[in-house]
PDB file of N, CA, C and O in Angstrom:
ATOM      1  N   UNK A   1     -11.670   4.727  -5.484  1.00  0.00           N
ATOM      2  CA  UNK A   1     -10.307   5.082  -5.821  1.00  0.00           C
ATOM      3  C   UNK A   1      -9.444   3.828  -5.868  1.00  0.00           C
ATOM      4  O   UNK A   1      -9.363   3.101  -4.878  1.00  0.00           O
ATOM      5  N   UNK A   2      -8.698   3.523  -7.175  1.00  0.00           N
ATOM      6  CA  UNK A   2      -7.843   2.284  -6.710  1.00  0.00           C
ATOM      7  C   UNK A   2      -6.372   2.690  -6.081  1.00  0.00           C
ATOM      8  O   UNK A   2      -6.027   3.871  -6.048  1.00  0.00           O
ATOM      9  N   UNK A   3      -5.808   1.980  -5.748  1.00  0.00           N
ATOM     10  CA  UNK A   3      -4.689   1.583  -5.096  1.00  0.00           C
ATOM     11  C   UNK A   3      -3.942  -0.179  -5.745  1.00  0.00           C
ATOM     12  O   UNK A   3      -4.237  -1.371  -5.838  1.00  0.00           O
ATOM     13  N   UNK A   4      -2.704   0.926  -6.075  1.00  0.00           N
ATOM     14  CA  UNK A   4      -2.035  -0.639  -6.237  1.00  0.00           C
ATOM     15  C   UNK A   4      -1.207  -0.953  -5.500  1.00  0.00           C
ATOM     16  O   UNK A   4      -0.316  -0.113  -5.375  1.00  0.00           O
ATOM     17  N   UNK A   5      -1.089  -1.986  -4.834  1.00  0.00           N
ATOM     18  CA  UNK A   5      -0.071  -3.050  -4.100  1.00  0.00           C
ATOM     19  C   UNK A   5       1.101  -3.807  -4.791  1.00  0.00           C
ATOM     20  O   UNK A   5       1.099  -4.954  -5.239  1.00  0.00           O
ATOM     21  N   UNK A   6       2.347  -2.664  -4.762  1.00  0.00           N
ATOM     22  CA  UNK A   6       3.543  -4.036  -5.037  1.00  0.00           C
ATOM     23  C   UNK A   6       4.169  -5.173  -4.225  1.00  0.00           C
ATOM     24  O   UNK A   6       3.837  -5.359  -3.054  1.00  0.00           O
ATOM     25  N   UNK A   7       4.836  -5.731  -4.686  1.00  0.00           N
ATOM     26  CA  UNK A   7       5.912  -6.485  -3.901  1.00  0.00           C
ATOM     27  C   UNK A   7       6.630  -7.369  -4.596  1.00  0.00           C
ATOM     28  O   UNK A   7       5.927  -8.074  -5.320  1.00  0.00           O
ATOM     29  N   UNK A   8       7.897  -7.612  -4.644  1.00  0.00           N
ATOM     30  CA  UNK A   8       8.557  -8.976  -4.941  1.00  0.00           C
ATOM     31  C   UNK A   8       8.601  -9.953  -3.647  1.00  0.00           C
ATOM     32  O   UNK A   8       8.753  -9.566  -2.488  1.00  0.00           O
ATOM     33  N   UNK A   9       8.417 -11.454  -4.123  1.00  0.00           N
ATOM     34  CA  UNK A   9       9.101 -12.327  -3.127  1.00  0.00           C
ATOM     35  C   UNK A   9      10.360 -13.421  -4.777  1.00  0.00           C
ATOM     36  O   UNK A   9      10.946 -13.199  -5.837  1.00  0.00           O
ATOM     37  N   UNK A  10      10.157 -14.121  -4.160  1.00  0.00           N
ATOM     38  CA  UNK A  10      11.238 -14.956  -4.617  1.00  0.00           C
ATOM     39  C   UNK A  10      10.330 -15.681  -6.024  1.00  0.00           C
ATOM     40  O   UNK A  10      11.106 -16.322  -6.733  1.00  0.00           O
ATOM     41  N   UNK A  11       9.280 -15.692  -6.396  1.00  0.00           N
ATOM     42  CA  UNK A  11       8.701 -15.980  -7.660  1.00  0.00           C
ATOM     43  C   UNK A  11       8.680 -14.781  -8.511  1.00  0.00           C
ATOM     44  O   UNK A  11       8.190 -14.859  -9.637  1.00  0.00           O
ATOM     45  N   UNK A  12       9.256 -13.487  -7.993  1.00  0.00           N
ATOM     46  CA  UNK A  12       8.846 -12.296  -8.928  1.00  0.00           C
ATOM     47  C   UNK A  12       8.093 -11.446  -8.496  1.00  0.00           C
ATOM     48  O   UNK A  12       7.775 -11.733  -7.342  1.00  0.00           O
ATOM     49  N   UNK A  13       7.503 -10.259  -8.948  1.00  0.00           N
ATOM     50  CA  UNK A  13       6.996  -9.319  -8.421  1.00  0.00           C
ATOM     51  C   UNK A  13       5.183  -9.359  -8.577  1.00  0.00           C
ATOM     52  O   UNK A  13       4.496  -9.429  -9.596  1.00  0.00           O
ATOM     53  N   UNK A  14       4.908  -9.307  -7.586  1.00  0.00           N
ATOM     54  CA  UNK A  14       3.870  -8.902  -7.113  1.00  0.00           C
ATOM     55  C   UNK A  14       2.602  -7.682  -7.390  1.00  0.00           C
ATOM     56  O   UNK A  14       2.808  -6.557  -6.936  1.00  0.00           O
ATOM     57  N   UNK A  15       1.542  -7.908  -8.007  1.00  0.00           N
ATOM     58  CA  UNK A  15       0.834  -6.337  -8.031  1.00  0.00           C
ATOM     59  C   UNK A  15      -0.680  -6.740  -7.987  1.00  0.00           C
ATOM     60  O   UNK A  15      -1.294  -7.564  -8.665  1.00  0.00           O
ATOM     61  N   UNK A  16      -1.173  -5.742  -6.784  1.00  0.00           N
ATOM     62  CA  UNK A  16      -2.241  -5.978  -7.060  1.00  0.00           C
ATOM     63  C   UNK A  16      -3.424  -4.808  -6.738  1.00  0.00           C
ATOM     64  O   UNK A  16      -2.945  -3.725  -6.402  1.00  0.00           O
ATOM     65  N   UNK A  17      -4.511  -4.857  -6.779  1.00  0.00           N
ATOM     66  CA  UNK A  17      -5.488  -3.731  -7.264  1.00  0.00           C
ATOM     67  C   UNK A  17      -6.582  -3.821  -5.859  1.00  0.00           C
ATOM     68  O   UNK A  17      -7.464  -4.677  -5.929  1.00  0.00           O
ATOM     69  N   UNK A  18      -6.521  -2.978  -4.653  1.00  0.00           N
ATOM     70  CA  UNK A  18      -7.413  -2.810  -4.015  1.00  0.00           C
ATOM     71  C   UNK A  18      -8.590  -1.183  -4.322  1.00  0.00           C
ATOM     72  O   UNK A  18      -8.179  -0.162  -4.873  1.00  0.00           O
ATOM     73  N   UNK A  19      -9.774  -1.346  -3.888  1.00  0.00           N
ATOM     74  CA  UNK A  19     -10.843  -0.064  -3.958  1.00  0.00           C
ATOM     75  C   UNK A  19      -9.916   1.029  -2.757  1.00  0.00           C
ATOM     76  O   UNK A  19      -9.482   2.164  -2.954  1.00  0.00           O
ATOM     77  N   UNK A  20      -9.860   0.374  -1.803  1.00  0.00           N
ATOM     78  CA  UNK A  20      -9.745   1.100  -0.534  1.00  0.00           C
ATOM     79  C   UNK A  20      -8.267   1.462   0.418  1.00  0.00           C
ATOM     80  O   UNK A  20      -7.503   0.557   0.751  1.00  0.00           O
ATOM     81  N   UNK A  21      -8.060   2.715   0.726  1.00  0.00           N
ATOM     82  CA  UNK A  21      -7.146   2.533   1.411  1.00  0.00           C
ATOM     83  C   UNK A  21      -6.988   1.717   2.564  1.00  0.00           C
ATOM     84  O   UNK A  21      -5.867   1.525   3.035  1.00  0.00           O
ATOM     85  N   UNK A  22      -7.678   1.384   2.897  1.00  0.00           N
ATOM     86  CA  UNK A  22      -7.361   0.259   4.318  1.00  0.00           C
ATOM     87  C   UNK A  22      -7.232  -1.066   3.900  1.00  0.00           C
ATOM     88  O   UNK A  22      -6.411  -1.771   4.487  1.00  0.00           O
ATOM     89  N   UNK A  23      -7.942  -1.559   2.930  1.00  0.00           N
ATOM     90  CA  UNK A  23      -7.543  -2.749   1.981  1.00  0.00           C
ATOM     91  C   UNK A  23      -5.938  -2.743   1.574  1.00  0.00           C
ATOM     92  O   UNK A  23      -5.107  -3.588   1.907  1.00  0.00           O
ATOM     93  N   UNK A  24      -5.725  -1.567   0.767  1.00  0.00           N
ATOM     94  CA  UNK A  24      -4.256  -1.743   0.605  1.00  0.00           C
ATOM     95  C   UNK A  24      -3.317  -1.696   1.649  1.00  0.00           C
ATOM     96  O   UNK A  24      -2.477  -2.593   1.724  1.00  0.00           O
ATOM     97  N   UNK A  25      -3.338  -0.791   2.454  1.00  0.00           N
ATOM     98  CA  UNK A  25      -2.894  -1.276   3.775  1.00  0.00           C
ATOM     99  C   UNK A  25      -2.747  -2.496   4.132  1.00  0.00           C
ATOM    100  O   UNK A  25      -1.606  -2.913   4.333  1.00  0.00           O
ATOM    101  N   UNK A  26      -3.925  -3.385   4.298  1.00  0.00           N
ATOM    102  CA  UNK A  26      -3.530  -4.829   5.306  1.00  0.00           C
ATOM    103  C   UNK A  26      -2.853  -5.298   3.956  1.00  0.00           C
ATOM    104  O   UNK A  26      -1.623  -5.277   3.943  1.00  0.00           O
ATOM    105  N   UNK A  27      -3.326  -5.599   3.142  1.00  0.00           N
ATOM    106  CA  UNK A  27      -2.755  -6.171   1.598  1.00  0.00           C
ATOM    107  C   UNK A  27      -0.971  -6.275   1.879  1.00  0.00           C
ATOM    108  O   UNK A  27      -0.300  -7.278   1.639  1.00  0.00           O
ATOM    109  N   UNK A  28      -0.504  -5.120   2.377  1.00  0.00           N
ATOM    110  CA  UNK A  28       0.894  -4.375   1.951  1.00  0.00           C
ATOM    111  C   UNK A  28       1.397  -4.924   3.349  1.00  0.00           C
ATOM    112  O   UNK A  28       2.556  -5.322   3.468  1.00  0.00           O
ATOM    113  N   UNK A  29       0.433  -4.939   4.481  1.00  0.00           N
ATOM    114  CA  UNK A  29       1.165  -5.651   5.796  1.00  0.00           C
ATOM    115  C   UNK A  29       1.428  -7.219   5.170  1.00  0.00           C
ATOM    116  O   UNK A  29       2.532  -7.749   5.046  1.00  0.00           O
ATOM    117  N   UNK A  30       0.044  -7.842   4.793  1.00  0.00           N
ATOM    118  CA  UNK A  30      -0.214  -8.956   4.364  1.00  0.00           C
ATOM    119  C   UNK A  30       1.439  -9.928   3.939  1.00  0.00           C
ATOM    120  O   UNK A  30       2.100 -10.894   4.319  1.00  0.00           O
ATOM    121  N   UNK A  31       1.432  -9.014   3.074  1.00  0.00           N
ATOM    122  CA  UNK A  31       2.718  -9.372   2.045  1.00  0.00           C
ATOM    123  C   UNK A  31       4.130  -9.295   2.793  1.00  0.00           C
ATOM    124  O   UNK A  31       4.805 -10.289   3.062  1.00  0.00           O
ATOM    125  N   UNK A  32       4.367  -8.407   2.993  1.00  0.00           N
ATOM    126  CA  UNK A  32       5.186  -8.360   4.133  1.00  0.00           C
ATOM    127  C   UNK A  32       5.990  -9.534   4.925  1.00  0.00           C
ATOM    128  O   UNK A  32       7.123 -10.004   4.821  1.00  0.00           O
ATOM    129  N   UNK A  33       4.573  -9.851   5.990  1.00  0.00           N
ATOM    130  CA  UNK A  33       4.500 -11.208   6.465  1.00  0.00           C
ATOM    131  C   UNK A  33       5.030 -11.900   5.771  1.00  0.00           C
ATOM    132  O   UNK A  33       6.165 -12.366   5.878  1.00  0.00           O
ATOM    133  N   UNK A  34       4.159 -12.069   4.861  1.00  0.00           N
ATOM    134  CA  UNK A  34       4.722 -13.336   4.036  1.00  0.00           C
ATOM    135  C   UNK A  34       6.076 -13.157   3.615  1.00  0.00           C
ATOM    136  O   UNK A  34       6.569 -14.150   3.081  1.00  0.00           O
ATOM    137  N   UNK A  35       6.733 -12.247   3.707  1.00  0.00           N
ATOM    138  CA  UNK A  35       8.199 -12.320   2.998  1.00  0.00           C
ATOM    139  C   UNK A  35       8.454 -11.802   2.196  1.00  0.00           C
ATOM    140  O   UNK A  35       9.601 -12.002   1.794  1.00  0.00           O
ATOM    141  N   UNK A  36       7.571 -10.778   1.405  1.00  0.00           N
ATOM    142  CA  UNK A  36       7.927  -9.610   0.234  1.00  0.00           C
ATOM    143  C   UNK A  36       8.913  -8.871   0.499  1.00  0.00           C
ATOM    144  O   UNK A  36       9.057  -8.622   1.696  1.00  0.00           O
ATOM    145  N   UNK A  37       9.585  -8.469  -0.147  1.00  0.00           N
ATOM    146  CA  UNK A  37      10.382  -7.360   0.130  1.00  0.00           C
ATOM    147  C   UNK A  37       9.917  -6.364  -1.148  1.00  0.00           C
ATOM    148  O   UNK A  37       9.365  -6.647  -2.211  1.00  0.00           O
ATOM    149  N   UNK A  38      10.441  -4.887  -0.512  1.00  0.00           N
ATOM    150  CA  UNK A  38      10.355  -3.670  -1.303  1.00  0.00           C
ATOM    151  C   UNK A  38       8.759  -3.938  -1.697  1.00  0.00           C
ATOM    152  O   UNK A  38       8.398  -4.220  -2.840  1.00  0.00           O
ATOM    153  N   UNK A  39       7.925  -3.811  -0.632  1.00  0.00           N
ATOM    154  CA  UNK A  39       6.428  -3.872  -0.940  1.00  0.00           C
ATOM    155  C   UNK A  39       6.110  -1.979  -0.559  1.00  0.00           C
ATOM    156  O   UNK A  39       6.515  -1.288   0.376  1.00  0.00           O
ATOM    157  N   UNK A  40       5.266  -1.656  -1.700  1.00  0.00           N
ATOM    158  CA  UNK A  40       5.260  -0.409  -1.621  1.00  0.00           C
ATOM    159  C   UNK A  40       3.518   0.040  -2.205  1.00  0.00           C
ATOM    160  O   UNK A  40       3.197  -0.609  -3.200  1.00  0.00           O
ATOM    161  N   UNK A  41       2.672   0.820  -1.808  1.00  0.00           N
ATOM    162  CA  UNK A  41       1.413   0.799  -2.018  1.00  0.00           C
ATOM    163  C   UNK A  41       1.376   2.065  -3.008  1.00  0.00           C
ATOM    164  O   UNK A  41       2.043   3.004  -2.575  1.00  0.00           O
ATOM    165  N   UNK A  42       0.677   2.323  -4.372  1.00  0.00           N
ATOM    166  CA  UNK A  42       0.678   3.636  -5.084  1.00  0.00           C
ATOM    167  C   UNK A  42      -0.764   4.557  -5.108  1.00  0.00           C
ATOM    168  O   UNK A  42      -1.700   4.193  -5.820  1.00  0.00           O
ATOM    169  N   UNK A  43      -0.828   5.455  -4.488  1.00  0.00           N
ATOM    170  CA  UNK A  43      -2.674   6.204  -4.008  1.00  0.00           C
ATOM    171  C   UNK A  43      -3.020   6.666  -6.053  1.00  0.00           C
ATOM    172  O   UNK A  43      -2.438   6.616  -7.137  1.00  0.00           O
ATOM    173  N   UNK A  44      -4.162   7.024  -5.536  1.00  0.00           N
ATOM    174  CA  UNK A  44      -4.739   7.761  -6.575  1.00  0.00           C
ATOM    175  C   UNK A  44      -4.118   9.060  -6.887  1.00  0.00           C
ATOM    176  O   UNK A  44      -4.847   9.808  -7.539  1.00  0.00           O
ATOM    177  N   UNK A  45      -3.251   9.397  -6.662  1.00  0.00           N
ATOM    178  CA  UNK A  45      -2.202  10.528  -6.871  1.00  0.00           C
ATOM    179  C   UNK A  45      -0.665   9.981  -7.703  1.00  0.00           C
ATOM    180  O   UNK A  45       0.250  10.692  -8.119  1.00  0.00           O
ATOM    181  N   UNK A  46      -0.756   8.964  -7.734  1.00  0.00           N
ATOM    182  CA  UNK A  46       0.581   8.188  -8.149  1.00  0.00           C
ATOM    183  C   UNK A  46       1.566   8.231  -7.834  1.00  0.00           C
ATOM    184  O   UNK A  46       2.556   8.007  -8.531  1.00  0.00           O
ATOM    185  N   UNK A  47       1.523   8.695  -6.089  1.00  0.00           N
ATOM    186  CA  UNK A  47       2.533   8.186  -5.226  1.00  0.00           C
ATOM    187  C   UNK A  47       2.917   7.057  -4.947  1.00  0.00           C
ATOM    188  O   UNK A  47       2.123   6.250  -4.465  1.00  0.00           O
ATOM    189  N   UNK A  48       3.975   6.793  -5.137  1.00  0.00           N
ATOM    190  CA  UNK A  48       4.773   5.276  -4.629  1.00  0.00           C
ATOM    191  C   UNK A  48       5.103   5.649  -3.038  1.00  0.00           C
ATOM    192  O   UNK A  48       5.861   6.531  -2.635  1.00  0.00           O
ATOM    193  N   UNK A  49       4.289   4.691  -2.235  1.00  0.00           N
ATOM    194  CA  UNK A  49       4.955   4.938  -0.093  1.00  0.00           C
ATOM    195  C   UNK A  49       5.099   3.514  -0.193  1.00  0.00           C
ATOM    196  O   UNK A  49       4.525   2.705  -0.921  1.00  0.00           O
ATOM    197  N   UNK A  50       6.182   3.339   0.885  1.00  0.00           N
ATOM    198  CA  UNK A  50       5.785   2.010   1.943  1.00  0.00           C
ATOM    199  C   UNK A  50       4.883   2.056   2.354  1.00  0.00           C
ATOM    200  O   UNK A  50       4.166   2.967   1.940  1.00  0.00           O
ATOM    201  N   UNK A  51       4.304   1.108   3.446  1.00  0.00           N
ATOM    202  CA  UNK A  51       3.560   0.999   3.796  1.00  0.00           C
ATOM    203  C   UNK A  51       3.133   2.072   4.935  1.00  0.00           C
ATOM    204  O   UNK A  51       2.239   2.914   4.852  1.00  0.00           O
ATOM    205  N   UNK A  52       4.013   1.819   6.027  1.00  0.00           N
ATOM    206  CA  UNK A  52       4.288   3.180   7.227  1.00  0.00           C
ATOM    207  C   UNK A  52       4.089   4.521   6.720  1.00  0.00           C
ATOM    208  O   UNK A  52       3.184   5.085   7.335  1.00  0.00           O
ATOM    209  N   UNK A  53       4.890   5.596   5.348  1.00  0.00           N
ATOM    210  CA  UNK A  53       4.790   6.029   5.298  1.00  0.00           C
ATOM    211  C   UNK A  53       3.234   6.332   4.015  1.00  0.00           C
ATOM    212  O   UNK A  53       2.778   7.386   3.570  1.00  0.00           O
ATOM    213  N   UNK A  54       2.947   5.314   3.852  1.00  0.00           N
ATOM    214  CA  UNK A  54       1.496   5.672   3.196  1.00  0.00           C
ATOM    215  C   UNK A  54       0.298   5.691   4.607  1.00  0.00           C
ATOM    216  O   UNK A  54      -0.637   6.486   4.507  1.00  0.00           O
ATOM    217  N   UNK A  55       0.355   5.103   5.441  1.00  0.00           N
ATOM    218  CA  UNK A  55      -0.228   5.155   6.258  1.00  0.00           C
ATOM    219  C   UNK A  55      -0.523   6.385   7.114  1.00  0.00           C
ATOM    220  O   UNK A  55      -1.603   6.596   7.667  1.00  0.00           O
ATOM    221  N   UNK A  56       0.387   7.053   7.156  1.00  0.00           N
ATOM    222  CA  UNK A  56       0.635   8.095   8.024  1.00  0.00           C
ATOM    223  C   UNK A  56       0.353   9.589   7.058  1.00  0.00           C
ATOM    224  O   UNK A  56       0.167  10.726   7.492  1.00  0.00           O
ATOM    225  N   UNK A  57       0.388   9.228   5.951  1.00  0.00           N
ATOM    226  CA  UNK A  57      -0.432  10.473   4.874  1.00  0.00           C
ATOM    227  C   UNK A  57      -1.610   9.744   4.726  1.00  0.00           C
ATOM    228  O   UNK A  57      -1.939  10.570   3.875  1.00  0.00           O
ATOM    229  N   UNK A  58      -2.317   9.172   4.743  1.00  0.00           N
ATOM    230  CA  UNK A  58      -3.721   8.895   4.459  1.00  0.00           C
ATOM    231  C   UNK A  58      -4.318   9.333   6.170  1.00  0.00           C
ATOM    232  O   UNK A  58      -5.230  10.138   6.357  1.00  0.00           O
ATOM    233  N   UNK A  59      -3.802   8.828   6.944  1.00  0.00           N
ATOM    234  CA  UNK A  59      -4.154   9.223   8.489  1.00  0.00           C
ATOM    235  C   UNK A  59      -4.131  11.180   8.613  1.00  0.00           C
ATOM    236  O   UNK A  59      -4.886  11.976   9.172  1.00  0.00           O
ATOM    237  N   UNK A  60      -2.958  11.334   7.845  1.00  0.00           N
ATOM    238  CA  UNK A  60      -3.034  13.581   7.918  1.00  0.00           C
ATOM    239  C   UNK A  60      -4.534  13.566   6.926  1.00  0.00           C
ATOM    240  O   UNK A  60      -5.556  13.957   7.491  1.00  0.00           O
ATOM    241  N   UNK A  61      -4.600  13.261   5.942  1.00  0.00           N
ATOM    242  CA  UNK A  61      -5.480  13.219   5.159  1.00  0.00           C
ATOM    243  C   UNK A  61      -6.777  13.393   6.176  1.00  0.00           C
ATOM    244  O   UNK A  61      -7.330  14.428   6.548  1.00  0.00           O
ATOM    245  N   UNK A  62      -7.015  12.244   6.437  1.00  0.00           N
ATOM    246  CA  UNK A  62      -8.514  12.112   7.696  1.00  0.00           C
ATOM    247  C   UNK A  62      -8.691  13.047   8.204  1.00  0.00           C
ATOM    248  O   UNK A  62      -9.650  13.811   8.095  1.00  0.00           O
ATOM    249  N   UNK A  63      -7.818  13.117   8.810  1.00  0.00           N
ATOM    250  CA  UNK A  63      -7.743  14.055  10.303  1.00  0.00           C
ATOM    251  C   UNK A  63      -7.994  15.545   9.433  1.00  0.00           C
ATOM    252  O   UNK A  63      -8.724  16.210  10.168  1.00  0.00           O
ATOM    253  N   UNK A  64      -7.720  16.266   8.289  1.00  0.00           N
ATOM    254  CA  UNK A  64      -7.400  17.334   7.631  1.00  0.00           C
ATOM    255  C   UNK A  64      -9.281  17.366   7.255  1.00  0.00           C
ATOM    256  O   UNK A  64     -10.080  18.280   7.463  1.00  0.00           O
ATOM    257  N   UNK A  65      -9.490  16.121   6.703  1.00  0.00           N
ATOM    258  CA  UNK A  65     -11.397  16.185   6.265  1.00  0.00           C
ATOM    259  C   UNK A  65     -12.037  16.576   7.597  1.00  0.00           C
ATOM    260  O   UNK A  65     -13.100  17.191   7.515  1.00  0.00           O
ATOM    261  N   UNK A  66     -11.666  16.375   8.519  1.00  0.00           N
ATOM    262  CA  UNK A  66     -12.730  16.579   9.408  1.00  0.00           C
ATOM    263  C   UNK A  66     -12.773  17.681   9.979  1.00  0.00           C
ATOM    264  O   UNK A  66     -13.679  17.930  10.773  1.00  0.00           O
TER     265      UNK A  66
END
C-alpha cells in the first residue's frame, strides 16, 4: 500500500512515497524534526492526517484486525 509524505520547509514542499505505514510515520516524525511545517501523511484511502492523528487510526485499525 503506498503512503505519501508531505511537508514544506523553507526550499518548498516536500513529497514523498513510503510502502508502509510505519515508514511513513517515522518519515513524517523525520521531517518534522527537521523543521517542516504542515507535514501531513495521505493512507491508501486518500486521507490527508497529521501525523498524531494518522497514527492513532492506523493503531484502531490493528487493534480492530485482531
Amino acid at each position: 500500500m503506498p503512503f505519501l509524505v508531505k511537508g514544506t520547509d523553507t526550499s518548498g514542499m516536500i513529497s514523498l512515497r513510503r510502502d508502509s505505514a510505519e515508514a511513513a510515520l517515522k518519515k513524517a516524525r523525520e521531517l518534522t524534526e527537521d523543521g517542516c511545517w504542515d507535514v501531513e501523511i495521505t493512507g491508501p484511502d486518500g486521507q490527508a492526517q497529521n501525523a498524531a492523528a494518522f497514527e492513532a487510526h492506523y493503531a484502531v485499525t490493528a487493534e480492530r484486525a485482531v
